[in-house]
C-alpha positions, -999 to +999 in steps of 0.1 A: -032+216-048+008+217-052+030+225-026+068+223-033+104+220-013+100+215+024+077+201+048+040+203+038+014+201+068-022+203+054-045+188+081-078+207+086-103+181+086-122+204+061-097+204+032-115+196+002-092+192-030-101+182-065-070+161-071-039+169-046-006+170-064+023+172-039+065+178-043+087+179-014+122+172-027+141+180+009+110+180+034+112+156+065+073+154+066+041+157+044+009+155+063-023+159+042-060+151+052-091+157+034-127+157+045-138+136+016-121+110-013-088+121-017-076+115-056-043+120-060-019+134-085+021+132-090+032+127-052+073+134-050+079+133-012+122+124-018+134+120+016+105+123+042+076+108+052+041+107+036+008+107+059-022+111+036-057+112+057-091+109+035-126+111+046-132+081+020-117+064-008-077+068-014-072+069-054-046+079-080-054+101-111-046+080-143-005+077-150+003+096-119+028+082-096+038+082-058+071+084-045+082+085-010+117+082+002+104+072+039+078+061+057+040+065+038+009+062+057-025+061+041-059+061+068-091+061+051-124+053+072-138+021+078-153+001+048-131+022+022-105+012+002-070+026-011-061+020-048-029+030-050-016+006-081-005+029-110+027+021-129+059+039-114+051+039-083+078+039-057+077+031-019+118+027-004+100+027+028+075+008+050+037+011+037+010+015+065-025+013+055-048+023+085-087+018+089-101+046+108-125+031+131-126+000+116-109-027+088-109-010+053-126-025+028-099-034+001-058-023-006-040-024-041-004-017-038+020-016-070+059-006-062+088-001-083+109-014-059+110-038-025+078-035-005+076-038+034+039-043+048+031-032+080+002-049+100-031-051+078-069-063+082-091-057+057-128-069+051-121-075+015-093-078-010-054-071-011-036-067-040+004-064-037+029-057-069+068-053-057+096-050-084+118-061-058+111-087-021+080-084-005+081-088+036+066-082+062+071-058+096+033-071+111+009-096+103-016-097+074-049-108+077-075-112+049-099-140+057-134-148+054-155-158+025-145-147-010-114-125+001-084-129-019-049-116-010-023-117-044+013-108-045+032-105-074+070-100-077+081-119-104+119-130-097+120-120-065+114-131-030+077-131-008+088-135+028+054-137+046+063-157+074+047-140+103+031-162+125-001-145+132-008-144+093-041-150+086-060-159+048-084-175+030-070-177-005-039-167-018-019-158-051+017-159-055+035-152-083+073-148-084+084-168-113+097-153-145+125-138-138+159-136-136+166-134-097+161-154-069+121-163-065+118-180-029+084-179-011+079-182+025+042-181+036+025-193+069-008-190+083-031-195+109-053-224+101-066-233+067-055-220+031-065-218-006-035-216-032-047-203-061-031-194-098+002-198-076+038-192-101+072-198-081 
């Protein structure tokens, strides 16, 4: 599918796309779900905000990109996972990922620019890429046996400092380049550092 200009507001439950390919240059709002895995193409939402609903896994088609002026949402259901790491990817708002009924499974993020999480808990791995700081507007948890949380934004800042911060291994890297490269990062109770660059 490709919708263009204004606000796009596809939410049957039984959409069913092959890839979904979306442009709203001047919409406030685009609010898309699908009954099944939702695979998606060049996404150009310039001012508004982004809700994309899936009956199961959230992926991008190979060197398409994702770019939301506000606010993006992504809700999968429980024990799914969102891929959304392609190259050229850009978020200049906060980034929600949402478990329907449940923790999802694992989340890959990569953004062109400054990242803001919102409150996560998955049941398996988190993978964060920023080419700008990397905060956070709730806490993060990704603990339990074998779960990994990484966050990359080399020369830039990872403020993680929310107390209720939760992990069992973590990777930071923010070294190599030209900028400031601080790293805040608390948690809970016990933590791996692993592979860690400052």
């Amino acid at each position: 599918g490709n919708l263009a200009a204004g606000n796009i507001i596809l939410i049957n439950p039984g959409n069913n796309f092959g890839s979904l390919a979306l442009s709203s240059p001047n919409g406030s709002s685009v609010n898309v779900s699908e009954a099944n895995a939702t695979a998606l193409d060049n996404v150009a939402v310039n001012a508004g905000a982004l809700t994309v609903t899936s009956g199961g896994d959230i992926t991008q088609v190979a060197s398409r990109t994702v770019t939301v002026g506000g606010t993006a949402t992504f809700r999968a259901p429980t024990g799914n996972s969102i891929t959304l790491g392609n190259s050229g990817n850009t978020f200049n708002g906060a980034v929600n990922f949402v478990g329907i009924g449940g923790n999802l499974q694992n989340v890959t993020i990569l953004d062109t620019t400054a990242l803001v999480l919102s409150s996560l808990t998955l049941n398996g791995n988190l993978q964060v890429t920023a080419g700008g700081d990397i905060t956070q507007s709730g806490p993060l948890i990704v603990n339990g046996a074998g779960r990994t949380a990484t966050f990359a934004a080399p020369g830039y800042n990872i403020d993680l400092g929310t107390a209720a911060n939760d992990f069992t291994t973590v990777v930071i890297n923010s070294g190599g380049g030209t900028g400031a490269d601080n790293v805040r990062l608390y948690d809970v109770n016990d933590l791996n550092l692993a592979n860690t660059d400052i």
